[in-house]
Biotite code that builds the C-alpha atoms (Angstrom):
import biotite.structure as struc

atoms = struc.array([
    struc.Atom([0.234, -3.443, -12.809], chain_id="A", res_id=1, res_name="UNK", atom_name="CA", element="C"),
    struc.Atom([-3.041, -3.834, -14.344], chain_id="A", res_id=2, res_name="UNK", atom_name="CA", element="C"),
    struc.Atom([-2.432, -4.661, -17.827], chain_id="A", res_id=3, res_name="UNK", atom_name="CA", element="C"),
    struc.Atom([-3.871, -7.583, -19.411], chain_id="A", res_id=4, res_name="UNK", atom_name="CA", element="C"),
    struc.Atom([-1.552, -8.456, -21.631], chain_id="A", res_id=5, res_name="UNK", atom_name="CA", element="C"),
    struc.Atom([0.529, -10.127, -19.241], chain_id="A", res_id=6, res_name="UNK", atom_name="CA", element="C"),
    struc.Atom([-1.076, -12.960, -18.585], chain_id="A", res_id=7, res_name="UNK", atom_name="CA", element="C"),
    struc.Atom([-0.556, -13.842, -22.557], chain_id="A", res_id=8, res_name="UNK", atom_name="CA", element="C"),
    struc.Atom([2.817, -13.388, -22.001], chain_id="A", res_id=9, res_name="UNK", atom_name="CA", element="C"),
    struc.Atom([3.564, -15.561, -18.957], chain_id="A", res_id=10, res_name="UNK", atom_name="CA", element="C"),
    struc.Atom([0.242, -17.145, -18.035], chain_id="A", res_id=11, res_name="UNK", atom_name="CA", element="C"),
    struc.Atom([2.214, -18.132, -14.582], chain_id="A", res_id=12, res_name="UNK", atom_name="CA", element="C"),
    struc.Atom([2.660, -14.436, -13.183], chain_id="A", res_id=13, res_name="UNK", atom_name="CA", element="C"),
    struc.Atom([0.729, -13.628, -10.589], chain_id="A", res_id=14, res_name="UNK", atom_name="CA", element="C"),
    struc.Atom([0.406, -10.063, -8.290], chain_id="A", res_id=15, res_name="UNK", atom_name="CA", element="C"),
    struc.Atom([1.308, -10.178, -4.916], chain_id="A", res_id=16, res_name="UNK", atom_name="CA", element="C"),
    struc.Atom([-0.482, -8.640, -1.806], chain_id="A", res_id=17, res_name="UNK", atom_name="CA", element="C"),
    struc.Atom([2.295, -6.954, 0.322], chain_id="A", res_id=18, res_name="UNK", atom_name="CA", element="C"),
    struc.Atom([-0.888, -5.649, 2.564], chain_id="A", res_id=19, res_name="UNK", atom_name="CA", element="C"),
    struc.Atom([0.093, -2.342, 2.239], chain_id="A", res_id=20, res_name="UNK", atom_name="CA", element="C"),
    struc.Atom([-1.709, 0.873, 0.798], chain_id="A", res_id=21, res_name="UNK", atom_name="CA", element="C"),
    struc.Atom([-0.677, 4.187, -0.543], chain_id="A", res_id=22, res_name="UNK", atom_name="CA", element="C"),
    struc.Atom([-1.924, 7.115, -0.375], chain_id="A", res_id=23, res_name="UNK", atom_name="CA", element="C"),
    struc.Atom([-1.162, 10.700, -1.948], chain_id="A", res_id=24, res_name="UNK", atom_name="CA", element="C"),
    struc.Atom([-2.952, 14.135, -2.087], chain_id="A", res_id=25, res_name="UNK", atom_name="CA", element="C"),
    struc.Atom([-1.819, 17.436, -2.295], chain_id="A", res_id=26, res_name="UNK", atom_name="CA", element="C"),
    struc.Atom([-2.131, 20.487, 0.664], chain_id="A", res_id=27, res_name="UNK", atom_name="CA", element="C"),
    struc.Atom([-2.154, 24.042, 0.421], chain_id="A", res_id=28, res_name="UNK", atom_name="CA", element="C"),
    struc.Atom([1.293, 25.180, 1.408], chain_id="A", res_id=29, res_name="UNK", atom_name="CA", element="C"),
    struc.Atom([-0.468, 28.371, 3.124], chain_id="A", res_id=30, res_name="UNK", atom_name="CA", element="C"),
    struc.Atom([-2.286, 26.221, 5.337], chain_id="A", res_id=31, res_name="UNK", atom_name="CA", element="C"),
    struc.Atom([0.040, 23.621, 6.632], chain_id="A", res_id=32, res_name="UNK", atom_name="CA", element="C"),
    struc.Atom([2.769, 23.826, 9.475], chain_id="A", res_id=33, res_name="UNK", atom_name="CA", element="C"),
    struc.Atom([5.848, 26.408, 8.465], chain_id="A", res_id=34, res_name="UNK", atom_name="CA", element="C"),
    struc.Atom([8.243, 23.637, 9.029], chain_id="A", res_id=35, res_name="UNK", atom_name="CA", element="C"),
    struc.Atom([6.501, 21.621, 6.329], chain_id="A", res_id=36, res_name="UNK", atom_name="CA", element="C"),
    struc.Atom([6.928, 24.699, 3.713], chain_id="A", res_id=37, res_name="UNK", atom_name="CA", element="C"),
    struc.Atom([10.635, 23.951, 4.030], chain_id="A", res_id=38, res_name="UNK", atom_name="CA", element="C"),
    struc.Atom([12.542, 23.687, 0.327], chain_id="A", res_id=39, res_name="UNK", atom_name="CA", element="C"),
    struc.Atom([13.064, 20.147, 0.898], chain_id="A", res_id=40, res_name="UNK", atom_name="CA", element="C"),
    struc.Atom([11.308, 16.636, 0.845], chain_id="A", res_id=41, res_name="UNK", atom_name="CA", element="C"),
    struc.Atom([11.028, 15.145, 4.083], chain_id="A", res_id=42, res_name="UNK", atom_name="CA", element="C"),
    struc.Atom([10.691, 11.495, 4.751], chain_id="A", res_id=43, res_name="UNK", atom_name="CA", element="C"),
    struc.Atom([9.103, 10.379, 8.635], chain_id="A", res_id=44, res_name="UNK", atom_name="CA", element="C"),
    struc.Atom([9.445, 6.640, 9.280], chain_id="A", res_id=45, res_name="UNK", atom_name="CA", element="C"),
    struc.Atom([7.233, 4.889, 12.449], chain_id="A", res_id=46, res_name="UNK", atom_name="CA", element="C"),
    struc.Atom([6.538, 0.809, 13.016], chain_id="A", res_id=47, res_name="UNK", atom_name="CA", element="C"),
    struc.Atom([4.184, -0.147, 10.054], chain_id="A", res_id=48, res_name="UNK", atom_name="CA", element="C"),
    struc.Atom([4.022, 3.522, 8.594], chain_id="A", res_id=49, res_name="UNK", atom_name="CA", element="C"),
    struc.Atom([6.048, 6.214, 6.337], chain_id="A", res_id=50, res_name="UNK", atom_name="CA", element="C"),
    struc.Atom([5.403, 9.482, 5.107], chain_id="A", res_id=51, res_name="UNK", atom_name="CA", element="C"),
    struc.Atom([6.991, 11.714, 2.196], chain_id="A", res_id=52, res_name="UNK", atom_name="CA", element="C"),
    struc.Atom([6.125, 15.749, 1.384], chain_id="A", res_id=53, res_name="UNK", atom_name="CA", element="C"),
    struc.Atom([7.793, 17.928, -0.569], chain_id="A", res_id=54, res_name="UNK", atom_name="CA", element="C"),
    struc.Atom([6.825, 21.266, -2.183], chain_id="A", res_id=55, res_name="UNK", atom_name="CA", element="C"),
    struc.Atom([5.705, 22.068, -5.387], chain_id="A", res_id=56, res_name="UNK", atom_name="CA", element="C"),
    struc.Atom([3.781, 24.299, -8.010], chain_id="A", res_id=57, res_name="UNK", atom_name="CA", element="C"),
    struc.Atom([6.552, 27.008, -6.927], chain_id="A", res_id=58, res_name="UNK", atom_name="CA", element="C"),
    struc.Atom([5.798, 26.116, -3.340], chain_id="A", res_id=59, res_name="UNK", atom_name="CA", element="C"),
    struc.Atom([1.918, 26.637, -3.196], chain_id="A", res_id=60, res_name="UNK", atom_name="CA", element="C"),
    struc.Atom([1.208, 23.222, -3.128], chain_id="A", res_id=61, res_name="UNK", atom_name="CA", element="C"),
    struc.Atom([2.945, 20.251, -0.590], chain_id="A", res_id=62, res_name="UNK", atom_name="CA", element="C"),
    struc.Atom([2.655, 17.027, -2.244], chain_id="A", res_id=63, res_name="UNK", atom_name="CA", element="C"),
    struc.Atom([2.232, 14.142, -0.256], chain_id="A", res_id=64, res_name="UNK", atom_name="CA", element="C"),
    struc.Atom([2.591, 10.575, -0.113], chain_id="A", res_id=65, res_name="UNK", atom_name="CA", element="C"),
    struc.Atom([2.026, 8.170, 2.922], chain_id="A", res_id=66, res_name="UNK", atom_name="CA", element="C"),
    struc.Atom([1.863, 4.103, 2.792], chain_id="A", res_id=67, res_name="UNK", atom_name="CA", element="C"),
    struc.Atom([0.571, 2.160, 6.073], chain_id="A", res_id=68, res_name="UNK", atom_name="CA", element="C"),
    struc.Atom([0.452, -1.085, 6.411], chain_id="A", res_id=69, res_name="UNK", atom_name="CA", element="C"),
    struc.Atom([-2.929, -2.356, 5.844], chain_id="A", res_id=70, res_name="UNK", atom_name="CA", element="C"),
    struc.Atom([-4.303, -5.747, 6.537], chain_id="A", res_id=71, res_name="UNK", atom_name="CA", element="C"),
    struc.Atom([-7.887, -4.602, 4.765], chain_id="A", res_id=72, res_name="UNK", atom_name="CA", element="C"),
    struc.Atom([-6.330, -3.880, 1.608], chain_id="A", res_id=73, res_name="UNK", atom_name="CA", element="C"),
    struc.Atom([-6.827, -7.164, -0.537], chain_id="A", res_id=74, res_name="UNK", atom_name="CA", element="C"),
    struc.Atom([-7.448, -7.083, -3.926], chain_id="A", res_id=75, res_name="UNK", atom_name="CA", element="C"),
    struc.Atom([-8.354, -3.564, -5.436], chain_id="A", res_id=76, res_name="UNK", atom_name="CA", element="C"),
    struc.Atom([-7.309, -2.827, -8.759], chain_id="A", res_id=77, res_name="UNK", atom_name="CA", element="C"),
    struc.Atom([-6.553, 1.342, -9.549], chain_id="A", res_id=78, res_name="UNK", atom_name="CA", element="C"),
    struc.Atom([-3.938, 3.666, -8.664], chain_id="A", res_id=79, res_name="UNK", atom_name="CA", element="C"),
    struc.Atom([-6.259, 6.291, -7.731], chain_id="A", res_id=80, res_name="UNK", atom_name="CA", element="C"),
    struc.Atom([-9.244, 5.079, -5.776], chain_id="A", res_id=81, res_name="UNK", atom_name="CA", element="C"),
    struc.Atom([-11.453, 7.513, -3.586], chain_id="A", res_id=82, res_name="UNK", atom_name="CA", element="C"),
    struc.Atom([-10.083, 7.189, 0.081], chain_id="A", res_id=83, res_name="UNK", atom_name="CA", element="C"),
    struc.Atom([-11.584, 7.476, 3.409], chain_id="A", res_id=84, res_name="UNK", atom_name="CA", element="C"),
    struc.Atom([-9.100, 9.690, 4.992], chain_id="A", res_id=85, res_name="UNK", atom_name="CA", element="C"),
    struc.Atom([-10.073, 8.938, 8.685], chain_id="A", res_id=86, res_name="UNK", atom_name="CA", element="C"),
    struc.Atom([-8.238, 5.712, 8.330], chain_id="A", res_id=87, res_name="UNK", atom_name="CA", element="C"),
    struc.Atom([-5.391, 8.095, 7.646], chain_id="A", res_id=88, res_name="UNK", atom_name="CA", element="C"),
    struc.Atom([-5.990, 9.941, 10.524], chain_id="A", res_id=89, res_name="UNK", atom_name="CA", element="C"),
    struc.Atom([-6.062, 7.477, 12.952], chain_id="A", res_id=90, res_name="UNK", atom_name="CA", element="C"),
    struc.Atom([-2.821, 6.143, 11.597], chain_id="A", res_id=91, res_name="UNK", atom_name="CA", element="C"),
    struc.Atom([-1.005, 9.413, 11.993], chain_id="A", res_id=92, res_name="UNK", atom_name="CA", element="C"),
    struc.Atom([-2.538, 11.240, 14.889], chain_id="A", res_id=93, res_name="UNK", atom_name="CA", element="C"),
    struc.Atom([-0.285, 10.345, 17.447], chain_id="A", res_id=94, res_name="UNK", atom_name="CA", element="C"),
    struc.Atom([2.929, 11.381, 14.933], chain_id="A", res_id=95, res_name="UNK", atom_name="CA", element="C"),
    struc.Atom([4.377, 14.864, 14.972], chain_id="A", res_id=96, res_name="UNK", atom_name="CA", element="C"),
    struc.Atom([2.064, 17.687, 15.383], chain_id="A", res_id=97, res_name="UNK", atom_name="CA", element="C"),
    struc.Atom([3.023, 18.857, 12.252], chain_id="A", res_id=98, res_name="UNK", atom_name="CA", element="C"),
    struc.Atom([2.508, 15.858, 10.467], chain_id="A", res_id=99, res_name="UNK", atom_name="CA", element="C"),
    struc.Atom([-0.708, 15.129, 11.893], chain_id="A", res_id=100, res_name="UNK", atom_name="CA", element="C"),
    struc.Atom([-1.462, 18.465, 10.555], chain_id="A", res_id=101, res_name="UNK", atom_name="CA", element="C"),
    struc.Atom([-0.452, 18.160, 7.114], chain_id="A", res_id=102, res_name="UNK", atom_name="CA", element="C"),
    struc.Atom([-2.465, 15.253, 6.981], chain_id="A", res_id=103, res_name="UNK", atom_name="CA", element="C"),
    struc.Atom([-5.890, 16.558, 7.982], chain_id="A", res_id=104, res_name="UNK", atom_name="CA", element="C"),
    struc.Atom([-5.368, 19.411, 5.727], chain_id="A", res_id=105, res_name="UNK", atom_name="CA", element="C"),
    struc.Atom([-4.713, 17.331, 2.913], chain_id="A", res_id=106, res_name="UNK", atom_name="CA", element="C"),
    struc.Atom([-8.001, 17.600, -0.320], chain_id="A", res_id=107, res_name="UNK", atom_name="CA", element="C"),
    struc.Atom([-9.214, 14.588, -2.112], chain_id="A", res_id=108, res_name="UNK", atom_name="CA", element="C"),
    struc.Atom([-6.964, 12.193, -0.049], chain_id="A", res_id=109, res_name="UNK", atom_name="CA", element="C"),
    struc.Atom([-6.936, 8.866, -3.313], chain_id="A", res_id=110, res_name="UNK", atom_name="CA", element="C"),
    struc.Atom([-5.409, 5.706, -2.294], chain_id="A", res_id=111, res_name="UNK", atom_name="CA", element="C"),
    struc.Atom([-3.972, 2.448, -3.740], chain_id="A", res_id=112, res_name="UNK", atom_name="CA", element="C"),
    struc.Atom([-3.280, -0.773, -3.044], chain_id="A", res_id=113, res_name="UNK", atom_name="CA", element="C"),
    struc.Atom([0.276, -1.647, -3.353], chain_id="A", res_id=114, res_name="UNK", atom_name="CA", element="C"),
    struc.Atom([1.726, -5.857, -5.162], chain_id="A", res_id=115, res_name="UNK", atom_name="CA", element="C"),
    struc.Atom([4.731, -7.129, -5.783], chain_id="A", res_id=116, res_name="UNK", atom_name="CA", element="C"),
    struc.Atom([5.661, -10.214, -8.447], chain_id="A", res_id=117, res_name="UNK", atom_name="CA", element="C"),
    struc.Atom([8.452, -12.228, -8.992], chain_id="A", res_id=118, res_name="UNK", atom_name="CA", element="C"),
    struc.Atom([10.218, -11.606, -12.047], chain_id="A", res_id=119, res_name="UNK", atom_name="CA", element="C"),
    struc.Atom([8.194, -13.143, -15.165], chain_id="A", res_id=120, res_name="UNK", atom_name="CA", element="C"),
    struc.Atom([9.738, -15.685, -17.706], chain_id="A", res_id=121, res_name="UNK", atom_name="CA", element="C"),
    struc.Atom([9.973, -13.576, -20.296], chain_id="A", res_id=122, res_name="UNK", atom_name="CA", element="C"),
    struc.Atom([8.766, -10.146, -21.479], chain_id="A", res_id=123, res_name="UNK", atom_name="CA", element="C"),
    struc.Atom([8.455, -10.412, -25.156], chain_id="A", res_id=124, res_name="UNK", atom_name="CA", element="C"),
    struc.Atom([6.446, -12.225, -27.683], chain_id="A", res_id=125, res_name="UNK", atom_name="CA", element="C"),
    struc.Atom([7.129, -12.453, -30.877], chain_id="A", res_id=126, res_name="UNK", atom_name="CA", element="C"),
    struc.Atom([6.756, -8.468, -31.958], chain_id="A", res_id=127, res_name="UNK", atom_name="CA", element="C"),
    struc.Atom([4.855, -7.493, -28.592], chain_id="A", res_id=128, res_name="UNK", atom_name="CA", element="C"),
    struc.Atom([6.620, -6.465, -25.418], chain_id="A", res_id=129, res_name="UNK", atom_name="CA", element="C"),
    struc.Atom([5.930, -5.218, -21.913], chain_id="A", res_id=130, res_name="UNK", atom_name="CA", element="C"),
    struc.Atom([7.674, -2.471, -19.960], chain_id="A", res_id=131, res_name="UNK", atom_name="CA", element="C"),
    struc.Atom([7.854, -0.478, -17.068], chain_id="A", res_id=132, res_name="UNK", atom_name="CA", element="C"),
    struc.Atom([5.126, -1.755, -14.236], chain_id="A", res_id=133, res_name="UNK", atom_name="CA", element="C"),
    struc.Atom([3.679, -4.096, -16.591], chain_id="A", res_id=134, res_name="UNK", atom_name="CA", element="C"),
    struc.Atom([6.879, -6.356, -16.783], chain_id="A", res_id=135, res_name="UNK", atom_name="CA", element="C"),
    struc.Atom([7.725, -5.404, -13.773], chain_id="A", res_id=136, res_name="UNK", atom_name="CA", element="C"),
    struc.Atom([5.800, -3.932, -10.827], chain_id="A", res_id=137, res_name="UNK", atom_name="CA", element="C"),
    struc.Atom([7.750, -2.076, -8.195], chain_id="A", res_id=138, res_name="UNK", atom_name="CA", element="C"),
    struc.Atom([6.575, -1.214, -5.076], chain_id="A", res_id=139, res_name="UNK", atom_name="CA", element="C"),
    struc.Atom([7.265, 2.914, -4.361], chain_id="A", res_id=140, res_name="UNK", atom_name="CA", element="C"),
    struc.Atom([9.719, 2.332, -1.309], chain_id="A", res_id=141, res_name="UNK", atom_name="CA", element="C"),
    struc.Atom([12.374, 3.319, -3.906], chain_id="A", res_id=142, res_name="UNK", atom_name="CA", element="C"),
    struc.Atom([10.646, 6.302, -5.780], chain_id="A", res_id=143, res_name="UNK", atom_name="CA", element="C"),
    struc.Atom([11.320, 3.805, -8.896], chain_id="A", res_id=144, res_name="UNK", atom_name="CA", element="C"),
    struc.Atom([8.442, 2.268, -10.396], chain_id="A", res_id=145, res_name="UNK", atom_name="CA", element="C"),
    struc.Atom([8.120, 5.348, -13.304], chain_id="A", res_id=146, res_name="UNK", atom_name="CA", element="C"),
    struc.Atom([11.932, 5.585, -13.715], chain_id="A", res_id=147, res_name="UNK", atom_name="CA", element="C"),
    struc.Atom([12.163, 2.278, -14.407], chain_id="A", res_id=148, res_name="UNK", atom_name="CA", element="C"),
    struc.Atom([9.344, 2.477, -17.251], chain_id="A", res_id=149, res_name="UNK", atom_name="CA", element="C"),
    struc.Atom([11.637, 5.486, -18.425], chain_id="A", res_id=150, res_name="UNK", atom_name="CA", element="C"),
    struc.Atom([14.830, 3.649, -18.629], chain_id="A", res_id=151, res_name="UNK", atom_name="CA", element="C"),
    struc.Atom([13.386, 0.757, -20.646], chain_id="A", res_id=152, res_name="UNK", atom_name="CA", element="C"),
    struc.Atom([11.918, 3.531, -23.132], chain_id="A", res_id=153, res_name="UNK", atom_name="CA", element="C"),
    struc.Atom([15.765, 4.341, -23.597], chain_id="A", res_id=154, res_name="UNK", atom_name="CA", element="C"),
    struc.Atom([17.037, 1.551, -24.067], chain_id="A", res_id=155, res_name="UNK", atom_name="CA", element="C"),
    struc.Atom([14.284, -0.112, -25.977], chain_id="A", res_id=156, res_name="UNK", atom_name="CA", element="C"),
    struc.Atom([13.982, 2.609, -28.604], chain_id="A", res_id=157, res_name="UNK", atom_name="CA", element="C"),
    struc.Atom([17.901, 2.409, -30.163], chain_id="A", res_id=158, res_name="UNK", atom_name="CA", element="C"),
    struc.Atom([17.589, -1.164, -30.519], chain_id="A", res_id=159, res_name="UNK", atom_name="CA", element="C"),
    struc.Atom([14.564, -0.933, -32.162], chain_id="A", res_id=160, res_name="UNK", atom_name="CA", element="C"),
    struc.Atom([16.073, 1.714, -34.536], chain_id="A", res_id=161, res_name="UNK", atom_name="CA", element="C"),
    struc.Atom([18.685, -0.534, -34.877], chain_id="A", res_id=162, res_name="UNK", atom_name="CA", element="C"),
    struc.Atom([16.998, -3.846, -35.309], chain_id="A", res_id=163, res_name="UNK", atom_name="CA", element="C"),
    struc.Atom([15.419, -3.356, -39.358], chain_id="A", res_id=164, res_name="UNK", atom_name="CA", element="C"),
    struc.Atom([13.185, -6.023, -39.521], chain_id="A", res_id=165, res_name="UNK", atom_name="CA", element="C"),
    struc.Atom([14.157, -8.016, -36.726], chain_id="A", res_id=166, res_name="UNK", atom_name="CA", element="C"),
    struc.Atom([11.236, -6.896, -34.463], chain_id="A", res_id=167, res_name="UNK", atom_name="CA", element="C"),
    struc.Atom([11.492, -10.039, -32.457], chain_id="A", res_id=168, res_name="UNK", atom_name="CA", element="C"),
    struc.Atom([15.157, -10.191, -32.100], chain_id="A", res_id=169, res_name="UNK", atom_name="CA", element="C"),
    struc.Atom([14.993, -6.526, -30.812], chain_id="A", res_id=170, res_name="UNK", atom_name="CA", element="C"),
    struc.Atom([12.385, -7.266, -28.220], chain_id="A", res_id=171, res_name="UNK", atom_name="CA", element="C"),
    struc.Atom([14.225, -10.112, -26.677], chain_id="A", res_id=172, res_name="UNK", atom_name="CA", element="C"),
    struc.Atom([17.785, -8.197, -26.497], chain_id="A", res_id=173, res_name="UNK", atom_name="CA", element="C"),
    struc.Atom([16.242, -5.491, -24.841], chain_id="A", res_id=174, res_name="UNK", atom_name="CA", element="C"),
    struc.Atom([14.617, -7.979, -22.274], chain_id="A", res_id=175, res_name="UNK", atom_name="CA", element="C"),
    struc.Atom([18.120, -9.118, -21.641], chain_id="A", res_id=176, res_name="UNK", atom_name="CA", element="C"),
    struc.Atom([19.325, -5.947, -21.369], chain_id="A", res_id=177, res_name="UNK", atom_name="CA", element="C"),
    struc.Atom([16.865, -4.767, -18.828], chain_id="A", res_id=178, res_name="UNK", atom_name="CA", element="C"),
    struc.Atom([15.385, -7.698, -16.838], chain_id="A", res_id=179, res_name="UNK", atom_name="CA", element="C"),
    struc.Atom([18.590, -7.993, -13.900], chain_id="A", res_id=180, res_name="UNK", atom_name="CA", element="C"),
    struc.Atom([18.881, -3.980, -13.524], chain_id="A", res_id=181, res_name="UNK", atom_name="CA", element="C"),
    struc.Atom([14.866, -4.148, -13.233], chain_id="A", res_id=182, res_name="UNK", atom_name="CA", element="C"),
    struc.Atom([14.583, -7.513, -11.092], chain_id="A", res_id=183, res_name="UNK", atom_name="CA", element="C"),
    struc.Atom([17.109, -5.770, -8.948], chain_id="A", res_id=184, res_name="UNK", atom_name="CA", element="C"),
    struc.Atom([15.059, -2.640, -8.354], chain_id="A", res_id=185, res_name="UNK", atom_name="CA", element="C"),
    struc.Atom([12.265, -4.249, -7.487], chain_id="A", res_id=186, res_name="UNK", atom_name="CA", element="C"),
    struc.Atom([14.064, -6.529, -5.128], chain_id="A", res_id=187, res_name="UNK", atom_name="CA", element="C"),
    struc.Atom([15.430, -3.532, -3.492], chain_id="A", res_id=188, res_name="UNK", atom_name="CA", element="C"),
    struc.Atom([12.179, -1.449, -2.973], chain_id="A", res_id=189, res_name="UNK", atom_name="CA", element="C"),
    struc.Atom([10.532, -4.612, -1.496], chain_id="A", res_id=190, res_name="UNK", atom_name="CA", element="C"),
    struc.Atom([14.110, -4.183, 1.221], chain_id="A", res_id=191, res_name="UNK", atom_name="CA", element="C"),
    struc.Atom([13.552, -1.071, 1.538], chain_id="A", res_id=192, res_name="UNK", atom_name="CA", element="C"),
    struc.Atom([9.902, -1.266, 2.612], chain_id="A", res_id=193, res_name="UNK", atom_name="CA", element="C"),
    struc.Atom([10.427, -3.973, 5.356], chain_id="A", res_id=194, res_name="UNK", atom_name="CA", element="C"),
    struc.Atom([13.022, -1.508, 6.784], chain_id="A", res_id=195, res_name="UNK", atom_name="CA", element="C"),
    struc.Atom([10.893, 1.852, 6.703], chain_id="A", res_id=196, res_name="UNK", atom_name="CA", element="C"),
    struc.Atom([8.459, -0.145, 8.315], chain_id="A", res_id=197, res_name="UNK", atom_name="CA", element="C"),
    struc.Atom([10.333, -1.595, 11.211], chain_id="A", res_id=198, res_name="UNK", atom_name="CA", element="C"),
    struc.Atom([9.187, -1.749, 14.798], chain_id="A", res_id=199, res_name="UNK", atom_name="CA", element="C"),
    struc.Atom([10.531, -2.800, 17.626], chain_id="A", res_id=200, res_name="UNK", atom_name="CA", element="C"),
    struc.Atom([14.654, -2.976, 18.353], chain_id="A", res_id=201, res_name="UNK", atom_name="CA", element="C"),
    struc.Atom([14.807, -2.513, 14.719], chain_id="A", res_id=202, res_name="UNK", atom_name="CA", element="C"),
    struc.Atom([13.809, 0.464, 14.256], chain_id="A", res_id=203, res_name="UNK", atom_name="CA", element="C"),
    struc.Atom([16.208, 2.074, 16.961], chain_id="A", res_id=204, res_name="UNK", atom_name="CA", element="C"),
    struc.Atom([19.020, -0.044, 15.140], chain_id="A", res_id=205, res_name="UNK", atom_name="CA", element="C"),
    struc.Atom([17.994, 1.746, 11.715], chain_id="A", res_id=206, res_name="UNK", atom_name="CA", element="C"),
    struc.Atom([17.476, 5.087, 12.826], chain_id="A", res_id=207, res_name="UNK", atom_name="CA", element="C"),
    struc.Atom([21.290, 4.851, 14.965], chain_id="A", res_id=208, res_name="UNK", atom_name="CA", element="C"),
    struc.Atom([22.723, 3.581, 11.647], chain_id="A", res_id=209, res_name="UNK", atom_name="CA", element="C"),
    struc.Atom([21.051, 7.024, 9.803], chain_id="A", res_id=210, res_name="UNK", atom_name="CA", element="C"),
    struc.Atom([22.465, 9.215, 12.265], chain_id="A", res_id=211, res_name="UNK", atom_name="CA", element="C"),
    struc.Atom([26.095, 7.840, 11.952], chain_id="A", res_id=212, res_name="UNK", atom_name="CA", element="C"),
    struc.Atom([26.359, 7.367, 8.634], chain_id="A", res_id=213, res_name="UNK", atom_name="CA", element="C"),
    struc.Atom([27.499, 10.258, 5.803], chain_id="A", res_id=214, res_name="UNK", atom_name="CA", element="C"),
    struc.Atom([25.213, 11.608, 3.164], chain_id="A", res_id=215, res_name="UNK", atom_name="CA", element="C"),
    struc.Atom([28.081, 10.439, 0.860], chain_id="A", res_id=216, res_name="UNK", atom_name="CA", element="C"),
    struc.Atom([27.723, 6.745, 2.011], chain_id="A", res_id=217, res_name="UNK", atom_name="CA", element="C"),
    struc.Atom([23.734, 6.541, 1.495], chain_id="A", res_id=218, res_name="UNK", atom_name="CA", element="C"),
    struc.Atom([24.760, 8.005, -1.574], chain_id="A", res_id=219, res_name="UNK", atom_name="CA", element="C"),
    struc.Atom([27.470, 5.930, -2.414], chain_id="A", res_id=220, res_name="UNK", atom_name="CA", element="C"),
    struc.Atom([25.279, 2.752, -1.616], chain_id="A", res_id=221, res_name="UNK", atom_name="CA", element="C"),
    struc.Atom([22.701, 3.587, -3.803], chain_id="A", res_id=222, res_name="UNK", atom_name="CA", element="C"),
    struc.Atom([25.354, 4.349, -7.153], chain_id="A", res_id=223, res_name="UNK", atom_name="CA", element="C"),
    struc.Atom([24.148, 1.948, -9.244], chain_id="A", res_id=224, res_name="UNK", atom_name="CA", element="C"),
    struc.Atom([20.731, 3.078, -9.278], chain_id="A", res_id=225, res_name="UNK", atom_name="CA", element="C"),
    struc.Atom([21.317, 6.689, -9.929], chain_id="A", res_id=226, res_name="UNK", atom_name="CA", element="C"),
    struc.Atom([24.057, 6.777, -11.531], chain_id="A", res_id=227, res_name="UNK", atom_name="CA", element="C"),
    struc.Atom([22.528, 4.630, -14.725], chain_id="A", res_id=228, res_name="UNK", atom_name="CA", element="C"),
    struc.Atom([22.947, 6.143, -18.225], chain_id="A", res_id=229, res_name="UNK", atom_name="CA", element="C"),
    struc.Atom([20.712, 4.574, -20.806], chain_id="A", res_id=230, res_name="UNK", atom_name="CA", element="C"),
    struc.Atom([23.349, 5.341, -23.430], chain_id="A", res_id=231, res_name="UNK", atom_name="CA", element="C"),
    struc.Atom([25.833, 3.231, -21.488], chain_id="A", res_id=232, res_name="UNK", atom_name="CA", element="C"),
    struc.Atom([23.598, 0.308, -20.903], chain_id="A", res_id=233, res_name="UNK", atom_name="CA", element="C"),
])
């Protein structure tokens, strides 16, 4: 999100403030509620608030990661600033005993302030290109923003073998090849958010459609994200 290359790129792109931070730490599974130790990552949804935990480290450790919406959180650049974790609290108190838990027990609580962008003009120029968050920033409501910068590695790196001296052709087919699969993403994350978020008659209508639908439909819907292969593409 924070490169400065960017801006020689496509002097018109500009971050967007979605007024929303996240925040991640990780807990002691030995000291958190048994039902968190679970095998399994957990996602808890409530009007302008989600949170995610999941084991790891062999199940010693519970990662987690939490974004509220945040009218304070403006303009901070970093992905891992030093949090005041009674803000977190407050936010989650009143949630599941176990959650609320988890929380408080959570060390060296870092934060960071989440942007969005419309897709940029172009990528490339001449020799130099930009990938992953850089050419386009994805907000986390997906779990995407890394595999994205993983997938263009993929496909970037066989038509660069392939290219010879063509440097700047190679640059601008793999823009082509990535930018609708990537504006898409990013499109969908932003979706995503709004509907994690929801309050009100919304959030009832969400949470009736979760209960009725299959695992194999959510699955289903979401194909074309998971199901990409890079040597396809």
């Amino acid at each position: 999100w924070w490169t400065t290359l960017r801006a020689c790129i496509d002097p018109a792109a500009r971050l967007q403030e979605t007024r929303r931070t996240g925040w991640r730490t990780l807990a002691d599974a030995a000291s958190v509620p048994e039902p968190v130790r679970e095998p399994w990552t957990r996602l808890w949804l409530s009007p302008g608030a989600h949170l995610v935990h999941y084991p790891v480290s062999g199940g010693k450790k519970i990662n987690v990661v939490a974004v509220i919406d945040d009218p304070r959180s403006g303009i901070a650049e970093g992905y891992s600033r030093e949090a005041d974790v009674s803000v977190l609290e407050r936010a989650f108190e009143p949630w599941n005993s176990h959650i609320a838990e988890l929380v408080r027990q959570g060390s060296d609580w870092r934060c960071w302030s989440l942007y969005s962008m419309s897709p940029l003009h172009t990528w490339t120029q001449g020799r130099v290109c930009l990938l992953g968050d850089a050419a386009h920033p994805t907000v986390p409501f997906l779990a995407q923003g890394a595999a994205m910068a993983v997938e263009d590695a993929a496909v970037l790196a066989p038509i660069l073998a392939a290219a010879g001296d063509d440097i700047a052709g190679a640059m601008k087919r793999y823009e082509i090849e990535r930018i609708e699969r990537t504006a898409r993403t990013a499109f969908e994350s932003r979706k995503m958010g709004n509907i994690y978020h929801m309050g009100g008659f919304g959030r009832h209508a969400r949470d009736l459609i979760l209960r009725m639908r299959k695992p194999e439909t959510l699955l289903k819907r979401y194909e074309w994200l998971y199901g990409f292969r890079a040597d396809r593409a």
